[in-house]
Wavefront OBJ file of the C-alpha trace (Angstrom):
o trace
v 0.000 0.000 0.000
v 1.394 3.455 -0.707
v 2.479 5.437 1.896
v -0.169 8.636 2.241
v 1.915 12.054 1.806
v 1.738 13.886 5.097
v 1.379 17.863 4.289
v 1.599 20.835 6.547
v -2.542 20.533 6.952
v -2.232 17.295 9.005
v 0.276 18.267 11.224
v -1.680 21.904 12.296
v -4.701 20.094 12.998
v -2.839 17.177 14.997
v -1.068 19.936 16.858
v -4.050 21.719 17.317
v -2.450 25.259 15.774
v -2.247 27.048 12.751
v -0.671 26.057 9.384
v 1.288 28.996 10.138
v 2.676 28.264 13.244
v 3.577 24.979 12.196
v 5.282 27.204 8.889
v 7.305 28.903 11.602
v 8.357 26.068 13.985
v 9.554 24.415 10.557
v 11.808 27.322 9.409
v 13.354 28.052 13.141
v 11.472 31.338 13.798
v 12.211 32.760 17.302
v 8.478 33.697 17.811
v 6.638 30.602 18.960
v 6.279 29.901 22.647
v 8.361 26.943 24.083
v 5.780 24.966 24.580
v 3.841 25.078 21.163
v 7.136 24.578 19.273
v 7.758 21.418 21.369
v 3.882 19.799 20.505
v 4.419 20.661 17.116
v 8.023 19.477 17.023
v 6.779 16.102 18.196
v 3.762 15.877 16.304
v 6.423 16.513 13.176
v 8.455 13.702 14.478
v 5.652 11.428 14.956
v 4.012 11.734 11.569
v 7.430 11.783 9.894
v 6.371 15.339 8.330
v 8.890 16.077 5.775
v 8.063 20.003 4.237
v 7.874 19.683 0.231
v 10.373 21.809 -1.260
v 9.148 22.021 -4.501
v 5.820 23.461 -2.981
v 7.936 26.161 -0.839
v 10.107 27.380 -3.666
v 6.434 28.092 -5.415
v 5.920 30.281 -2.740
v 8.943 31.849 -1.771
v 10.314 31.769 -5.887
v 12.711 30.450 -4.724
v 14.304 26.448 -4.306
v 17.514 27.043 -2.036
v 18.852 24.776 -4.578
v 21.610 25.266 -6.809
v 22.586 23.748 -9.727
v 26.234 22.497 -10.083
v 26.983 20.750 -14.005
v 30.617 18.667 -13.916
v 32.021 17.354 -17.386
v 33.605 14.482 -16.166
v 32.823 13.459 -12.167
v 35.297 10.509 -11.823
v 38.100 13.091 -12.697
v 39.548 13.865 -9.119
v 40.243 18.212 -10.910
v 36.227 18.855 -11.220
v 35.092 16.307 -8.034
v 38.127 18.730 -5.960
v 36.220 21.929 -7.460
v 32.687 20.073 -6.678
v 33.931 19.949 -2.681
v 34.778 23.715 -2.435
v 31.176 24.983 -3.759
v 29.296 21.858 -1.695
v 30.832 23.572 1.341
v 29.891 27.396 0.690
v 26.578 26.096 -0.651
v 26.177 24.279 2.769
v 27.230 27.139 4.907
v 24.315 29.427 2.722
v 21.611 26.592 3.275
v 21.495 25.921 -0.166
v 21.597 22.256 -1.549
v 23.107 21.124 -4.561
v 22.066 19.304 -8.086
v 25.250 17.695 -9.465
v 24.868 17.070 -12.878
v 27.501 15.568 -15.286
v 27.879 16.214 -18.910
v 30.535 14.076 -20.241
v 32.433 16.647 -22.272
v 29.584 16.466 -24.568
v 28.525 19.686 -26.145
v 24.635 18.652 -26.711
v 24.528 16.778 -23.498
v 25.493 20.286 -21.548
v 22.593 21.874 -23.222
v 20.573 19.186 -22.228
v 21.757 19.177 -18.773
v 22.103 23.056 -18.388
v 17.891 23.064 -19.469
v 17.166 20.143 -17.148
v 18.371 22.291 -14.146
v 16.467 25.365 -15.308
v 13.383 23.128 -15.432
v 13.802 22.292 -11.681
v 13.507 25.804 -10.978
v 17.015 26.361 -9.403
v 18.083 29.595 -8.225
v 21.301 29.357 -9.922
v 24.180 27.496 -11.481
v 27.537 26.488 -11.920
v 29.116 25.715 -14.665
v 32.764 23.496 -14.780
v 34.719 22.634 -17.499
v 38.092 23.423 -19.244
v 35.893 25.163 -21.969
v 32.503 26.969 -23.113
v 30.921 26.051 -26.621
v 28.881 28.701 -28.337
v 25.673 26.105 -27.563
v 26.006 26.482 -23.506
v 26.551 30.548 -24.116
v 23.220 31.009 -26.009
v 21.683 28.985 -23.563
v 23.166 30.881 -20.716
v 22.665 34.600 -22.566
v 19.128 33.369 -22.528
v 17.906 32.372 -18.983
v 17.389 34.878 -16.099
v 19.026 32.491 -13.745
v 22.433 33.732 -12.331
v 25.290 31.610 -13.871
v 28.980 31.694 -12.785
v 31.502 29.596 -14.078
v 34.469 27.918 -12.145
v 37.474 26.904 -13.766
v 36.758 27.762 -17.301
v 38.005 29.633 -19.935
v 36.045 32.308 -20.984
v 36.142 34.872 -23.922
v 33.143 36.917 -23.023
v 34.267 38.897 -20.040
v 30.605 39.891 -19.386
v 29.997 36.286 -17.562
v 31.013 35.311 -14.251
v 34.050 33.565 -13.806
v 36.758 31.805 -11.165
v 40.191 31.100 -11.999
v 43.441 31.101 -12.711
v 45.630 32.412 -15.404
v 46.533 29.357 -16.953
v 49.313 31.045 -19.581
v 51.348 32.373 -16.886
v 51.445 29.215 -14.882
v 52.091 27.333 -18.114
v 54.699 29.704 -18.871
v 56.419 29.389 -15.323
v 56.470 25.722 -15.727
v 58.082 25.701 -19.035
v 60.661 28.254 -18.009
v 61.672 26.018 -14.940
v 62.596 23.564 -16.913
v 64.119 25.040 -19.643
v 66.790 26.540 -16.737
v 67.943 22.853 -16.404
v 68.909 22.932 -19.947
v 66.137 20.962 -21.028
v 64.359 19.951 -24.493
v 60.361 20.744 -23.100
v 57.460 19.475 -24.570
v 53.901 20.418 -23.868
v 50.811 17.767 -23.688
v 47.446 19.501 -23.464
v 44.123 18.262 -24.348
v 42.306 19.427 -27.862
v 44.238 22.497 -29.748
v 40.650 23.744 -30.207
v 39.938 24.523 -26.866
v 40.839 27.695 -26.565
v 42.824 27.205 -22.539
v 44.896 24.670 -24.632
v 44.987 26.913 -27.828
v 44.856 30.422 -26.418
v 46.510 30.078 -22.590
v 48.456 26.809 -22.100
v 50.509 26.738 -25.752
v 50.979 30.715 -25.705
v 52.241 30.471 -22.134
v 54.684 27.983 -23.664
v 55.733 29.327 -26.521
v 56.666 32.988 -24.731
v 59.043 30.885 -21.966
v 60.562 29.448 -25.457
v 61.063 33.059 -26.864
v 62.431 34.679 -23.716
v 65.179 31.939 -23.488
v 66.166 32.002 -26.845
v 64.754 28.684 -28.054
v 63.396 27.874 -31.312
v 59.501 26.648 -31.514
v 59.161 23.236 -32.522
v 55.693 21.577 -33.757
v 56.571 18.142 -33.172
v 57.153 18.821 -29.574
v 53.929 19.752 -28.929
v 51.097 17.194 -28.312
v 47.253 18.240 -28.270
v 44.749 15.704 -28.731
v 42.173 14.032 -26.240
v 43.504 11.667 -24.353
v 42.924 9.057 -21.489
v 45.322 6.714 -19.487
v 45.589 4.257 -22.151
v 47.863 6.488 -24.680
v 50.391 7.010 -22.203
v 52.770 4.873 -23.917
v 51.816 6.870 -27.381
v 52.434 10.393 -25.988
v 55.783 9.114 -24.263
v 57.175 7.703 -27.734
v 56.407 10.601 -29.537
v 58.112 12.631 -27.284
v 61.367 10.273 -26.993
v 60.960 10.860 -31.105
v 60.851 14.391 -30.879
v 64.166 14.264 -28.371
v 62.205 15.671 -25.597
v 63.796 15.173 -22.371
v 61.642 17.162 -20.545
v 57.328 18.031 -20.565
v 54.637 20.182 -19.086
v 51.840 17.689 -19.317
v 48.318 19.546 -18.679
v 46.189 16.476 -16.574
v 47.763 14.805 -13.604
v 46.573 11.276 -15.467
v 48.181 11.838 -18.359
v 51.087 12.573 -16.481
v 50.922 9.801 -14.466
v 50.565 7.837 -17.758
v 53.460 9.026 -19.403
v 55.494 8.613 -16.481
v 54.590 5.149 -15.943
v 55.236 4.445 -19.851
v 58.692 6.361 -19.584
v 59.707 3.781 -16.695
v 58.219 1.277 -18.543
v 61.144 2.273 -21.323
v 63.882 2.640 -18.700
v 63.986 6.317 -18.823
v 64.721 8.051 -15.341
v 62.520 10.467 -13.741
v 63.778 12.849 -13.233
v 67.386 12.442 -14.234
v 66.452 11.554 -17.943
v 63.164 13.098 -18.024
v 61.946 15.504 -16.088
v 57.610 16.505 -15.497
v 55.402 18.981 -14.606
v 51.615 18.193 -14.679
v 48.819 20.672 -14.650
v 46.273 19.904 -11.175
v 47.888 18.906 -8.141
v 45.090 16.327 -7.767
v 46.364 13.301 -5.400
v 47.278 11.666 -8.124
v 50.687 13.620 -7.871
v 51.166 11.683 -4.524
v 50.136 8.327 -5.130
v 53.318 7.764 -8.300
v 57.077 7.375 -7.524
v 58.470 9.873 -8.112
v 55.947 11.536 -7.021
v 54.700 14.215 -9.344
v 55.907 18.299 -9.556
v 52.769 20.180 -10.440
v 51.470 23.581 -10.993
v 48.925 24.187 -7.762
v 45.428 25.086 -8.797
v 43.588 25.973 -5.889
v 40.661 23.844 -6.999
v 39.019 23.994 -3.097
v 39.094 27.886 -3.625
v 37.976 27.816 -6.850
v 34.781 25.989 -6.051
v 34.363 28.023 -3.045
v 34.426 31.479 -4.823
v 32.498 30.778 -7.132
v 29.837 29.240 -4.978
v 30.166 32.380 -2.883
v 29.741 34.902 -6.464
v 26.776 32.737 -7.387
v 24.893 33.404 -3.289
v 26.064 37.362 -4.347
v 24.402 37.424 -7.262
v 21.427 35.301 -6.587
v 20.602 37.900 -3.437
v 21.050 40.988 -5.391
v 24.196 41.554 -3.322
v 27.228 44.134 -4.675
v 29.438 42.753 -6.936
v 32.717 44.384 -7.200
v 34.213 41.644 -9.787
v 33.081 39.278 -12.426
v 36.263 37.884 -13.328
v 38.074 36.411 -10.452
v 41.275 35.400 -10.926
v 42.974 33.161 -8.210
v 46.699 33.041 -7.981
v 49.170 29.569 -8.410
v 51.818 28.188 -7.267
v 54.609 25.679 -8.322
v 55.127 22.481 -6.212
v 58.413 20.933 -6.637
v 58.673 17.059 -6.238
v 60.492 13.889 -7.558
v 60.111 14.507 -11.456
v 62.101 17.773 -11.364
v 65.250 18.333 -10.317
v 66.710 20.213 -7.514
v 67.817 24.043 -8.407
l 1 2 3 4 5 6 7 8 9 10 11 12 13 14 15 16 17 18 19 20 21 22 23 24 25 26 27 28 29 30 31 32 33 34 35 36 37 38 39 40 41 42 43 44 45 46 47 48 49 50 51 52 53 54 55 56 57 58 59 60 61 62 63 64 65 66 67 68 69 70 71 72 73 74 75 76 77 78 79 80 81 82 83 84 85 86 87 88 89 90 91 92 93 94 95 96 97 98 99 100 101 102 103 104 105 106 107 108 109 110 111 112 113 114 115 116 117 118 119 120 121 122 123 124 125 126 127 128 129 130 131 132 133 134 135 136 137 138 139 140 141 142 143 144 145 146 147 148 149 150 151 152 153 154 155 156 157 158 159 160 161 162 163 164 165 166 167 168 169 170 171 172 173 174 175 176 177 178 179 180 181 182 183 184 185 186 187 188 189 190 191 192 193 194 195 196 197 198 199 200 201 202 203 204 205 206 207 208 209 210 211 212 213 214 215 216 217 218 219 220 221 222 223 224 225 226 227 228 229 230 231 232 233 234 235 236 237 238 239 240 241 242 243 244 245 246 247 248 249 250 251 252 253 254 255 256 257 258 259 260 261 262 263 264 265 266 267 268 269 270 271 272 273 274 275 276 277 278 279 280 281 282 283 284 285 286 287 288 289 290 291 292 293 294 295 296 297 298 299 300 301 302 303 304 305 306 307 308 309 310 311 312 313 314 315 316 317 318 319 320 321 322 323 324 325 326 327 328 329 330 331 332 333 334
């Protein structure tokens, strides 16, 4: 038999008050007497009263909830970002939809709809890059977007992060003071952090030391674990003896397929990877990585998205966060 729904209605008139008071009890306001908060509080208990959200948010216009769309949620870069907004959403009382894409352009529109048809009061948007198809969608809705760790050419939408040419640039630099050959891995030369940020930051470390650009040390396709081995041998072919590899897998796949070979980390090959997921810490060597504060990330842009959703000053759409380099066992000491 199906279990009857209780409402609001039932518990008033087994409480023997108001629908309103019973309103107030439920959302914690100071001005019910002891004594009627505690019958109503067990009558609530009793009947297992649970207050419909969907049914508040039609009253209020609003649904506390948020909307929070992740390309990929098995990789540990978007499920670090994921943690940060969680936590500011949390400390807002706001509860989160977590939605996952798959890199797939039509399946963001999909998703990015889906949310809007739950009536959130916002979203946020992660993912390495924004396809004209997600920007219509989001230059057509009234709901307050921001976007976390994404590279952005309209400077009119929200956005967290991190300016992914100068750390590129840093990490090429580094290792082109210890007289290395550097190659760069990044993900599709399409995208426009990999086409734009990532290969420009490289190629201006090149030019300030002096050193010629080379297409055949550069690598930008998509990749997973399994082409470790491929992206290894075509550097060895290219005489790289050094890389800036853009996702912590990949670089833990090309340094698995390098010792695989025989070559040395870091005294034949040295790496830099892109994240400073765990996955730095769980190889030997372990893994020297740009820092992305991917906690921080999450968290801002959380916090932009409560701003914006409660009408609140905004001094700053564009929010970069700053980087750092973490030196471990596949670079050598300075």
């Amino acid at each position: 038999m199906e279990k009857q729904t209780i409402t609001i209605y039932d518990v008033a008139r087994e409480a023997g008050v108001s629908m309103a008071t019973v309103s107030r009890v439920v959302n914690g306001n100071p001005n019910v007497k002891p004594s009627t908060r505690k019958k109503v509080s067990e009558v609530i208990e009793r009947l297992d009263y649970r207050p419909n959200a969907v049914a508040r948010g039609l009253a209020s216009k609003k649904t506390t909830t948020v909307g929070v769309i992740i390309p990929n949620v098995t990789n540990v870069f978007f499920s670090s970002l994921a943690r940060g907004i969680d936590d500011i959403a949390s400390m807002y009382k706001y509860n989160i939809i977590l939605a996952n894409s798959d890199e797939n352009p039509e399946k963001e529109v999909q998703v990015f709809n889906t949310l809007l048809a739950k009536q959130v009061d916002g979203i946020i948007f992660m993912g390495n890059d924004i396809q004209e198809s997600i920007q219509h969608e989001v230059n057509r809705t009234r709901t307050p977007v921001v976007f976390a760790g994404t590279i952005l050419s309209n400077t009119e939408l929200s956005n967290v992060n991190i300016d992914y040419r100068q750390a590129t640039k840093e990490a090429t630099a580094l290792l082109l003071a210890h007289g290395r050959k550097v190659g760069l891995v990044t993900g599709p030369g399409e995208y426009d952090i990999n086409r734009d940020f990532r290969l420009q930051g490289y190629s201006e470390a090149l030019k300030e030391a002096g050193v010629k650009f080379k297409q055949d040390l550069v690598i930008q396709k998509q990749f997973t674990y399994a082409d470790g081995d491929k992206i290894a041998a075509q550097l060895i072919a290219a005489k790289a003896n050094a890389a800036v590899i853009a996702d912590d897998e990949i670089a833990v796949a090309v340094l698995n397929a390098l010792t695989d070979r025989g070559v040395k980390v870091p005294q034949d090959f040295e790496i830099i990877t892109g994240n400073n997921s765990m996955l730095t810490q769980v190889v030997r060597p372990k893994l020297s990585s740009i820092q992305i504060p991917l906690y921080d990330i999450g968290a801002v842009a959380m916090r932009l998205l409560t701003k914006i959703m409660n009408n609140e000053e905004v001094e700053e759409h564009q929010i970069i966060l700053p980087h750092r380099f973490i030196a471990r066992g596949s670079t050598l000491e300075d």
